[in-house]
C-alpha positions in Angstrom: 70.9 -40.9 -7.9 72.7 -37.8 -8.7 71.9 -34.6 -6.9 70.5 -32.6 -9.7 67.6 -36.0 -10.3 67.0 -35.7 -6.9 66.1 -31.5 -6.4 63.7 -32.3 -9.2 62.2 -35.4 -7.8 61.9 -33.1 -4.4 60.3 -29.8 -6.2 57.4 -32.3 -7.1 57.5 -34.0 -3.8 57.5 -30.4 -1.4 57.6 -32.8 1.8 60.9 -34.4 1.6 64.5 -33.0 1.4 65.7 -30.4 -1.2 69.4 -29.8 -0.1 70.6 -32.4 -2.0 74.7 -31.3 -3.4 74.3 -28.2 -1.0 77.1 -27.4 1.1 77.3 -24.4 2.7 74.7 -21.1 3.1 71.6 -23.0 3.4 68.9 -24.6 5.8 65.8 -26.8 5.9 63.5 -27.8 8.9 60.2 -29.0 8.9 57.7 -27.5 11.9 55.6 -30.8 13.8 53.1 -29.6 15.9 51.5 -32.2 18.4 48.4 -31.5 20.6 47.0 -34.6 22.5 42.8 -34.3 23.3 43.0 -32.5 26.1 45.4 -29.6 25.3 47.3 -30.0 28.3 50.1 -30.7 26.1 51.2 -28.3 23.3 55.0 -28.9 21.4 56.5 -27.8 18.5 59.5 -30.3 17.3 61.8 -28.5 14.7 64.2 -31.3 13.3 66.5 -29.8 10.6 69.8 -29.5 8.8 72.3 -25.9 8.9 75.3 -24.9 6.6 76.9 -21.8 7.1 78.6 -19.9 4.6 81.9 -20.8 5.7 81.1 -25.1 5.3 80.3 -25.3 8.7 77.2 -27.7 9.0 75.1 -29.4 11.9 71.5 -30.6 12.2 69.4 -29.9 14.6 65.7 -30.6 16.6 64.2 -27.5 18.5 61.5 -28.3 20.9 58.7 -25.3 21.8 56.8 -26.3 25.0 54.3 -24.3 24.3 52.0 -24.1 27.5 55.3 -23.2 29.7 57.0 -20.9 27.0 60.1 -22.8 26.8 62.6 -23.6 24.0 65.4 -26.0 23.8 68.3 -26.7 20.8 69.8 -30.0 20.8 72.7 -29.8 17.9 73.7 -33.2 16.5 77.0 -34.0 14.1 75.6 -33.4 10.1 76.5 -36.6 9.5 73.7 -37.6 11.9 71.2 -36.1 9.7 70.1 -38.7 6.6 66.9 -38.1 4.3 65.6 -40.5 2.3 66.2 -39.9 -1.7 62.9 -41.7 -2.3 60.1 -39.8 0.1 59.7 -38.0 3.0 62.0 -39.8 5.7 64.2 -38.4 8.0 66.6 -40.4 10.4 68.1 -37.8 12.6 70.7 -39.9 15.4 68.0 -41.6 17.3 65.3 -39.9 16.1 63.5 -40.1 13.1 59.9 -38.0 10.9 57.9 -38.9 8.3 54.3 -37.8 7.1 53.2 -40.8 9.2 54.9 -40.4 12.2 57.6 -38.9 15.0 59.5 -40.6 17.2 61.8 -38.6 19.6 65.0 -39.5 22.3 65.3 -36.2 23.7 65.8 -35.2 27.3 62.1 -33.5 27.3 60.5 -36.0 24.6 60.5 -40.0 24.3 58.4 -42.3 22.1 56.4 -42.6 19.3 53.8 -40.8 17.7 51.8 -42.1 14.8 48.7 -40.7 12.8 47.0 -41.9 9.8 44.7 -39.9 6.9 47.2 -36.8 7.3 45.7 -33.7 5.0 47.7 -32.5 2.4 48.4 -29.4 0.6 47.1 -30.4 -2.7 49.2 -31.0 -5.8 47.8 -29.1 -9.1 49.3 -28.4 -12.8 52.1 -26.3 -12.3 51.9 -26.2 -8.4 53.6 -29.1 -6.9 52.8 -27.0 -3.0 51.7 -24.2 -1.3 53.5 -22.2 -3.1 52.1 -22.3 -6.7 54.1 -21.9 -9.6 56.6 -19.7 -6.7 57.9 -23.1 -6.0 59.8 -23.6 -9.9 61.6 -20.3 -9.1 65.6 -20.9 -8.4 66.1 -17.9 -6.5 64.1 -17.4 -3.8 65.2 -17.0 -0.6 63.0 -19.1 1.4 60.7 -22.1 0.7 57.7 -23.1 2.2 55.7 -26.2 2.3 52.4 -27.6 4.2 52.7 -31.5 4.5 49.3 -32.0 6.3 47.4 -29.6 7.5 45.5 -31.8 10.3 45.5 -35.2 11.9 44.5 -36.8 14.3 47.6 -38.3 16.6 48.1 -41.7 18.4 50.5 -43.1 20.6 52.8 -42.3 23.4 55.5 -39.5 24.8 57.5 -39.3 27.4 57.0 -35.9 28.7 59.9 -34.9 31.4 60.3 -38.4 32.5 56.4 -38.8 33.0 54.2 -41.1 30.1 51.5 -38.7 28.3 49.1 -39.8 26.2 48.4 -38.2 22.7 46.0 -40.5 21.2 43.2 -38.5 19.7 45.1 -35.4 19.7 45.7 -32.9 16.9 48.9 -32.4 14.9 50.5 -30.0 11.7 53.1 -29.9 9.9 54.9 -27.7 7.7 58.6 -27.0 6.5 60.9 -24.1 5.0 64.1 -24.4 3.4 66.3 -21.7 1.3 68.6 -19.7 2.3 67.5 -17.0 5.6 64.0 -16.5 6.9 62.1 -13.5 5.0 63.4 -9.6 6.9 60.1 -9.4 8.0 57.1 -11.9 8.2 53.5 -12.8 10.0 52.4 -16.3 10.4 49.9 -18.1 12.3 48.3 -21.4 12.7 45.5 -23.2 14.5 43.5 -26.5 14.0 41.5 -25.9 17.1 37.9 -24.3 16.7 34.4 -25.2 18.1 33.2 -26.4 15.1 33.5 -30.3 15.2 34.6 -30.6 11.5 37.9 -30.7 10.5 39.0 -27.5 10.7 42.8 -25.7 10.2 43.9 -22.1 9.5 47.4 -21.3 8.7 48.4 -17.9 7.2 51.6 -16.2 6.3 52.7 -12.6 5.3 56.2 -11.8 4.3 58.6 -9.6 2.6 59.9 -11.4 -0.4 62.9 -10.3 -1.9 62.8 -10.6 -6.1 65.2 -9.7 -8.7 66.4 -5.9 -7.8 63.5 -5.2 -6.0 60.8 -6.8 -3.5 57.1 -7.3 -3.0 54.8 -8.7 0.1 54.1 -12.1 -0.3 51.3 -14.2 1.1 50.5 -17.9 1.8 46.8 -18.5 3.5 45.1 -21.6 3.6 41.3 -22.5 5.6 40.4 -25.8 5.9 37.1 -26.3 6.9 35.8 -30.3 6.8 36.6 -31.6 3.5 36.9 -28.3 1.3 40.2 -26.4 1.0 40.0 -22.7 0.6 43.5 -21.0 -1.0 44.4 -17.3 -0.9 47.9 -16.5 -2.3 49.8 -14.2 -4.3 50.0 -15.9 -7.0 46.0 -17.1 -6.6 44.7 -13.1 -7.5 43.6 -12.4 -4.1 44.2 -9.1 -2.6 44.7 -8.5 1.3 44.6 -6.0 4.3 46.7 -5.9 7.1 47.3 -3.5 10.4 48.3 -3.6 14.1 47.0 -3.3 17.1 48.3 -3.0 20.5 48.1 -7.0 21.4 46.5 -7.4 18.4 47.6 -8.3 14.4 44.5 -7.9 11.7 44.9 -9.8 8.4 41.9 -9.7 5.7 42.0 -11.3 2.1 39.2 -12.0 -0.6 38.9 -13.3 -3.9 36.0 -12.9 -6.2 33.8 -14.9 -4.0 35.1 -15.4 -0.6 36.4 -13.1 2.6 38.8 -14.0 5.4 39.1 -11.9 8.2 41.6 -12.6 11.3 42.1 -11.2 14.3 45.3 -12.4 16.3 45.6 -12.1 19.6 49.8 -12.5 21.0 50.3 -14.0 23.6 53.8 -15.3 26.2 56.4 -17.3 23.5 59.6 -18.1 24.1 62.8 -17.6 21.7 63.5 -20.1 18.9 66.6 -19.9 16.9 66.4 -19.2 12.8 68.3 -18.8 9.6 70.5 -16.4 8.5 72.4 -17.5 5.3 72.3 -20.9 6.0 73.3 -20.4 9.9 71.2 -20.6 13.1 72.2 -17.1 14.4 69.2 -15.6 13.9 66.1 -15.8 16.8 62.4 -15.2 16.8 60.0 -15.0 19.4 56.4 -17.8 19.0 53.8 -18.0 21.1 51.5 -21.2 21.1 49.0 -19.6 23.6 47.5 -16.9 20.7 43.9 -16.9 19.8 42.8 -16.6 16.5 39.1 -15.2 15.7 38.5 -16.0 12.1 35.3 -15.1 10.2 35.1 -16.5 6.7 32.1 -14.7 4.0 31.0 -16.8 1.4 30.3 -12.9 -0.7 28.7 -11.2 1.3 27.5 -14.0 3.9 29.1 -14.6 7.1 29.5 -18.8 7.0 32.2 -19.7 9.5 33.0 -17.6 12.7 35.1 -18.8 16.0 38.1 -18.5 17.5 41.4 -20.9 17.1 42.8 -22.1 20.5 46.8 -23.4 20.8 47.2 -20.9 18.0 51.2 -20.5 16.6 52.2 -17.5 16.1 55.1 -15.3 15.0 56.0 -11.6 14.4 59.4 -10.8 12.7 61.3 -7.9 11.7 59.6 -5.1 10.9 55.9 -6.0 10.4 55.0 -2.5 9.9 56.4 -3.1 6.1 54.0 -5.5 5.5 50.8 -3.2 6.5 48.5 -1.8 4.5 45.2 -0.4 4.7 44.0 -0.5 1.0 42.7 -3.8 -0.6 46.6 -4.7 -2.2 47.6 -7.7 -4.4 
């Protein structure tokens, strides 16, 4: 299948590869998060492919341990890294992701991890993803995508040499891809609250570069048991945002519902991202934050604890991205 069959087969399927015919100023990487049940264990695997501007390519897997704020990047040959043209399926040297699973032979991580009933960002008319109709526009500078936004885990890893067992743990996963990571951005992500139902917050704030000028973009989504509720820029919500010492404060409504968060940062260690296509550029995450999240149905508060093992990431130049006044 020629490359140009294949972006469009991949614009409706968000999940799997969209570099197809790209060769040089570009990335993609998709973000696995993997809890097991007693959240000793908290790691973010970043598999992923780089071309610099200058042709130079190689994939890549970062791990994040999160409870002892440690990063690693183990580079592999781009020839190593092979997407499937028919789904999501990555085969990356030894290692290889899916929707359905991970399976790692790194020096910190060995074995298999499997889950079943992942949670998807759903599809609608004219929004294939999370990023609504955003997502048919040839010109942005980074892509993002949700491929569940909880599971529960199963199976095995080889943590440091000694066997850990994830089964009836929690896991995420999402993915960018473009060319750099936005100048400035927010995001942060939790699926672990008191409440028993199946619960997940992730929420992103960014500057978005567009046509000669730029606006601030933003990607939220609350899932609380069965029910998914959506705030975006491209949904007509509005939002809030402002700092705090150790603190970052995000608000956003619609007509009927309000989210407010409060983020608490905690230690993080460095992880390397995009510039043009190349992994020069670095970024500080923290999978130690807190996240207290209230959620209004109008006026009515409905929902209101605080996210353990929570991701999270300030880049750039945040203050850009605050505002004090309700703003679409």
């Amino acid at each position: 299948m020629n490359s140009l069959l294949l972006r469009l087969r991949s614009t409706w399927n968000p999940d799997m590869y969209h570099g197809w015919g790209r060769t040089q100023g570009y990335f993609e990487g998709w973000y696995y998060k993997l809890v097991d049940a007693a959240e000793a264990q908290v790691f973010a695997v970043i598999p992923g492919i780089s071309m610099g501007k200058d042709g130079e390519s190689h994939a890549f897997i970062q791990v994040l341990d999160g409870k002892h704020c440690k990063a690693s990047y183990h580079e592999f040959p781009a020839a190593d890294f092979r997407p499937s043209e028919a789904g999501f399926y990555l085969q990356l040297g030894a290692n290889s992701f899916s929707g359905s699973h991970i399976e790692l032979d790194l020096p910190e991580l060995k074995g298999r991890i499997e889950w079943q009933s992942p949670t998807p960002w759903p599809k609608m008319l004219g929004a294939p993803g999370v990023m609504g109709w955003y997502s048919f526009v040839p010109f942005m500078q980074c892509f993002h995508g949700v491929v569940s936004l909880h599971h529960r885990l199963s199976g095995q890893l080889q943590v440091h040499g000694q066997p850990v067992d994830f089964g009836g743990g929690i896991g995420y996963i999402e993915k960018d891809w473009g060319t750099s990571f936005p100048r400035s951005y927010i995001w942060m992500q939790s699926n672990h609250f008191s409440q028993p139902e199946k619960t997940c917050l992730f929420a992103s704030v960014a500057h978005i570069p567009w046509l000669n000028g730029h606006f601030i973009g933003y990607l939220v989504g609350f899932q609380w048991g069965d029910t998914l509720y959506r705030f975006a820029t491209y949904t007509g919500a509005s939002m809030k945002a402002s700092l705090g010492e150790q603190a970052v404060h995000l608000q956003f409504r619609d007509r009927r519902y309000r989210l407010e968060i409060t983020a608490l940062q905690a230690p993080g260690a460095v992880l390397i991202s995009p510039l043009t296509g190349e992994m020069k550029g670095k970024v500080n995450e923290s999978m130690q934050g807190t996240l207290h999240l209230r959620f209004y149905d109008r006026d009515a508060l409905v929902f209101d604890s605080i996210g353990r093992n929570a991701g999270l990431e300030l880049a750039g130049e945040v203050g850009e991205l605050m505002t004090e006044e309700w703003r679409r």
